[in-house]
C-alpha positions as CSV (number, residue, x, y, z in Angstrom):
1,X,9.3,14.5,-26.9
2,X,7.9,11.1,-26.4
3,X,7.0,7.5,-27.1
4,X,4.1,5.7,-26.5
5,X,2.2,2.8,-27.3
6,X,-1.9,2.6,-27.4
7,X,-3.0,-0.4,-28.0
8,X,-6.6,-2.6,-26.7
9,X,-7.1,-6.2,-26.4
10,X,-10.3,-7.7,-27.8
11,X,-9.6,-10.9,-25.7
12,X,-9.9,-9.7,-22.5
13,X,-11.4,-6.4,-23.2
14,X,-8.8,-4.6,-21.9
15,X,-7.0,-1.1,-23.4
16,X,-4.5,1.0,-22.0
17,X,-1.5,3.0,-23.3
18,X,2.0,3.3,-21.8
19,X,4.3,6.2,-22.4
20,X,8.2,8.1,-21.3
21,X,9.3,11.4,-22.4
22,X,12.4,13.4,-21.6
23,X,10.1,16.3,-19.6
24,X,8.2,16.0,-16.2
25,X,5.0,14.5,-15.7
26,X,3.6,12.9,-19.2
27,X,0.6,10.6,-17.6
28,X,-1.6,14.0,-17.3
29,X,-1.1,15.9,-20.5
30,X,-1.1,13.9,-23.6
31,X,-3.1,10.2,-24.0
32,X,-6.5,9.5,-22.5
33,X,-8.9,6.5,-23.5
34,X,-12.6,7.4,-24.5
35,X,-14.8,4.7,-23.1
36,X,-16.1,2.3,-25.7
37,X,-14.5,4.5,-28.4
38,X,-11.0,4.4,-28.2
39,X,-7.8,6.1,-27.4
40,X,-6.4,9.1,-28.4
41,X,-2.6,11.1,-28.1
42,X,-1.7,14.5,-28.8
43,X,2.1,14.8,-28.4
44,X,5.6,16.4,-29.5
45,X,4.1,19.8,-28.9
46,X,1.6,18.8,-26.4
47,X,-1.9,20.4,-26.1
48,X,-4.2,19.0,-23.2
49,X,-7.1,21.4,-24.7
50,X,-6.5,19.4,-28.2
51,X,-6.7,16.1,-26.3
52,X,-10.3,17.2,-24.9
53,X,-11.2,19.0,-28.1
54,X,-10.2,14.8,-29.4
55,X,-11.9,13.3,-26.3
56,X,-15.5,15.1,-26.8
57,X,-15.3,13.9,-30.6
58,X,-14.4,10.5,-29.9
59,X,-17.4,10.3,-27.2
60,X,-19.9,12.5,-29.8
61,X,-19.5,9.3,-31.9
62,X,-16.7,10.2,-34.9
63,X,-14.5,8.1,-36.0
64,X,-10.9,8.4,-35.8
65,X,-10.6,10.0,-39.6
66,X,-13.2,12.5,-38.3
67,X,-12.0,13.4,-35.0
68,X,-8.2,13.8,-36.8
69,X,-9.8,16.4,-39.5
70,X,-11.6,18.5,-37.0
71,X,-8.6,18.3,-34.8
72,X,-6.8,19.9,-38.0
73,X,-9.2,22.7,-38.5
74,X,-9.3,23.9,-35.3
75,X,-5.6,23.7,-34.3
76,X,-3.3,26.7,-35.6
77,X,-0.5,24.9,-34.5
78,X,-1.5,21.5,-35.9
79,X,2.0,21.1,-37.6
80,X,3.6,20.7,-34.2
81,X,1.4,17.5,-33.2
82,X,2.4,14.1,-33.4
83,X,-1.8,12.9,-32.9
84,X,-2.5,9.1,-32.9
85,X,-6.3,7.9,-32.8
86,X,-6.8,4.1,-32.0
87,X,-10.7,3.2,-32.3
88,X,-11.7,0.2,-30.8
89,X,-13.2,-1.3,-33.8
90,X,-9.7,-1.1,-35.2
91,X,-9.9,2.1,-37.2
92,X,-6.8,4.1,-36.7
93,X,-5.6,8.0,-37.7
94,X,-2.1,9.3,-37.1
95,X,-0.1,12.8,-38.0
96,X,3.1,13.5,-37.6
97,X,3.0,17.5,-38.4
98,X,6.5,18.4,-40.7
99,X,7.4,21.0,-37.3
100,X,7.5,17.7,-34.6
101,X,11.4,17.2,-33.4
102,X,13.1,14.2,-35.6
103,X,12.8,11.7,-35.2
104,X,9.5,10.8,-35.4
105,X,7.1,8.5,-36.8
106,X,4.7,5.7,-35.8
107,X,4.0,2.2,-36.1
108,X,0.2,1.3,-36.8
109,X,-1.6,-1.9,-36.8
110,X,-5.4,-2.8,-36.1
111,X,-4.9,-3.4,-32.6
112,X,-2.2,-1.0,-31.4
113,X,-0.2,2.1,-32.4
114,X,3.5,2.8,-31.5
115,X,4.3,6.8,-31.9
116,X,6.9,8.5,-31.0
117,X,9.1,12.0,-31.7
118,X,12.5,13.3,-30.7
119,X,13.8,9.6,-31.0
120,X,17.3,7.8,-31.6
121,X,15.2,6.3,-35.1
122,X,12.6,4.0,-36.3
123,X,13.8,1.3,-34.3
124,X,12.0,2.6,-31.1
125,X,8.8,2.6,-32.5
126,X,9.2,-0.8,-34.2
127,X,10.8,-2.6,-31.3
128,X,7.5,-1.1,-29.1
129,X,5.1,-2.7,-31.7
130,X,7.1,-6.0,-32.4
131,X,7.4,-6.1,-28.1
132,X,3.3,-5.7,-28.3
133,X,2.5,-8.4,-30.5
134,X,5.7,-11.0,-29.3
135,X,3.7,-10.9,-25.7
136,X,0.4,-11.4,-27.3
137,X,-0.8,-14.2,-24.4
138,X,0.2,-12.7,-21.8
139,X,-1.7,-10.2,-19.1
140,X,-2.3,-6.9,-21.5
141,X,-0.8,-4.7,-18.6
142,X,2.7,-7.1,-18.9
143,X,2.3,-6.4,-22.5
144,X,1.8,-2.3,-22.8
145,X,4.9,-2.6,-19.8
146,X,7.5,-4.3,-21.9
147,X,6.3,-2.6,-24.8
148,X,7.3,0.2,-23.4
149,X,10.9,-1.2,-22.3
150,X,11.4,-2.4,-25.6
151,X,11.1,1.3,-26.9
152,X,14.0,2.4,-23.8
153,X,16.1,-0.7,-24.9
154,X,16.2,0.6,-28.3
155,X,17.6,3.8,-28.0
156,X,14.6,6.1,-26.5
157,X,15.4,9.5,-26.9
158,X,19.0,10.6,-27.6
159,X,19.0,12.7,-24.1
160,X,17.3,9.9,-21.9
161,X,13.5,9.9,-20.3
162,X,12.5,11.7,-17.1
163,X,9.2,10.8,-16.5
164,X,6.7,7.4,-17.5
165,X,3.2,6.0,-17.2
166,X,0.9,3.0,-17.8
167,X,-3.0,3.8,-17.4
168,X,-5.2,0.5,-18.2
169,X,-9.1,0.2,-18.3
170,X,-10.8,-2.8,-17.8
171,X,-14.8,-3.4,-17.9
172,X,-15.7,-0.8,-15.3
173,X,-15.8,3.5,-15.9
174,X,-12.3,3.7,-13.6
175,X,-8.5,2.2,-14.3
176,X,-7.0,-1.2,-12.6
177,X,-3.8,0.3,-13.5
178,X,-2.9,3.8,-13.7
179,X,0.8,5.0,-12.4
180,X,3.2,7.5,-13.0
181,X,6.8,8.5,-12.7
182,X,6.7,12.2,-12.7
183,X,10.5,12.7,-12.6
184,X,13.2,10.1,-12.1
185,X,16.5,9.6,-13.8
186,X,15.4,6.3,-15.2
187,X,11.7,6.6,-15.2
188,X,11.2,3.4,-16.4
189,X,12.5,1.5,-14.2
190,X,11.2,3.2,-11.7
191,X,7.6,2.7,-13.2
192,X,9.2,-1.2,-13.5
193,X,9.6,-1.4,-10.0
194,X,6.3,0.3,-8.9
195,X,4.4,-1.6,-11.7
196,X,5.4,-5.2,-10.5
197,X,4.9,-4.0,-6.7
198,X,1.0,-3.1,-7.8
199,X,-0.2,-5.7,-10.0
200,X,-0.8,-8.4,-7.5
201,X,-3.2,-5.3,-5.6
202,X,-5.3,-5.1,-8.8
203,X,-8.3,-7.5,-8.1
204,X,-8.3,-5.9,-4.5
205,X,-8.6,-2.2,-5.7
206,X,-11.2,-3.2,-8.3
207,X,-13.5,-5.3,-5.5
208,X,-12.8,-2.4,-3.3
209,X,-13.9,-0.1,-5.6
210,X,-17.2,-1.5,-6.2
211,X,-18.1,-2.8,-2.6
212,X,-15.7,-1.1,-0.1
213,X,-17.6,-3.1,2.6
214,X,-16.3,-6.7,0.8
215,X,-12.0,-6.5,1.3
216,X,-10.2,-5.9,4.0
217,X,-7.5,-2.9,4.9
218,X,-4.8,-3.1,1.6
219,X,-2.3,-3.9,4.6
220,X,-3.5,-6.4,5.3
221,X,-4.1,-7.8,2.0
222,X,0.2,-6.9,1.5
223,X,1.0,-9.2,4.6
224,X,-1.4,-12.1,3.3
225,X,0.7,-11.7,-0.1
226,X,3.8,-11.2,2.0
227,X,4.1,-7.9,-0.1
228,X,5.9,-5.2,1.8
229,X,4.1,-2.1,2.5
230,X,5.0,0.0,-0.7
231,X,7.7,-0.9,-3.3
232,X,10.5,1.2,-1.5
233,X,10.7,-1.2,1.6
C-alpha cells in the first residue's frame, strides 16, 4: 500500500529513495540502499526479512536479476510483493505479484524506478518518474522530494497516505538525509515542511559526523542561518 521512487544520480553520486503509504511508519520496513550496489524495495505485502534476505544478495555481489530470482524461491508468499531492484550500474528487476492490491505497477528507467500498489492508476507512478527526470539539475534530495509530491498530486492512494520518508546517501557509509513521518493526516506535507527545515543543516551534520571537534552546537549553526530551532517554531 505504497509508492515510492528509487532512483541514484551518477552526477553527484548521490542515491536515495522517497516513499508514502496509507499505514504507519514506512521509512523502516520496506526500501534500503546497499552501498555501492544499489537499492532495493519489498512492498504491498511488506516483508523486512525479504528486504535483508535482498540486502545480503545485493552486498554478496548479484545482480538485480539474481537477487529477484532467489528472492522468488525463497518467498512462499512471493505473489504478494511488489519488489523493485535498482543497481547502480543501471540494471533494474521489478515484480508486481498477481495477489498485490490494484492498482499497481511501476515505472522503470536506467536511473530510477517509480512503484507503487493500492493506487488511484498509472498516473501516480508516471507523474513520480516524469517529476524525477523534469528536475534533472537540481539537488537530487529536491528531486526524490517532488518526485514524491508529484505521485500525492496525482491521485496517491484512493484513501489518502498516513506516513512518508526520504533517506539519501551521499559518499560516506551514513545518510545526509533520512526523515520520516510516521503518522500524520497529510504526511507529505508534513515530511515537506520538515524536509525544507533540514536541508540547509546537511553540510553541518555531515562535517559533524566526521570531525565532531570541527562545528559548533547545531543551535548555533540555526541562529547563524536565522533558522528557528526545529520546523514547528
Amino acid at each position: 500500500m505504497t509508492f515510492t521512487i528509487l532512483g541514484f544520480c551518477p552526477r553527484s553520486g548521490k542515491a536515495g529513495f522517497a516513499q508514502s503509504t496509507s499505514t504507519p511508519a514506512v521509512g523502516w520496513r520496506c526500501t534500503d540502499i546497499v552501498l555501492g550496489r544499489g537499492l532495493v524495495s519489498v512492498q504491498a505485502h511488506a516483508d523486512y526479512r525479504q528486504l535483508q534476505l535482498a540486502k545480503r544478495h545485493m552486498a554478496s555481489g548479484l545482480g538485480p536479476s539474481q537477487v529477484m530470482k532467489e528472492l522468488a524461491d525463497n518467498d512462499s508468499f512471493f505473489a504478494y510483493r511488489q519488489i523493485a531492484i535498482l543497481g547502480f550500474d543501471g540494471e533494474t528487476a521489478v515484480f508486481t505479484g498477481d495477489k498485490a492490491y490494484k492498482w499497481a505497477g511501476e515505472v522503470v528507467k536506467p536511473d530510477h524506478i517509480a512503484t507503487g500498489n493500492v493506487l488511484v492508476g498509472p498516473a501516480v507512478v508516471q507523474a513520480m518518474s516524469d517529476a524525477y527526470v523534469r528536475n534533472a539539475n537540481i539537488n537530487f534530495e529536491d528531486r526524490l522530494m517532488m518526485a514524491l509530491e508529484a505521485g500525492r498530486d496525482a491521485g496517491g492512494q484512493p484513501d489518502g497516505q498516513t506516513s512518508a520518508a526520504i533517506v539519501v546517501y551521499e559518499k560516506h557509509e551514513f545518510p545526509i538525509v533520512n526523515l520520516r513521518v510516521d503518522v500524520s493526516l497529510e504526511p507529505v506535507a508534513e515530511l515537506r515542511r520538515i524536509f525544507d527545515w533540514f536541508k540547509p543543516l546537511i553540510p553541518y551534520y555531515v562535517d559533524r559526523t566526521l570531525d565532531p571537534g570541527s562545528v559548533p552546537r547545531y543551535k548555533a549553526v540555526l541562529a547563524e542561518k536565522n533558522l528557528p530551532l526545529n520546523p514547528y517554531a
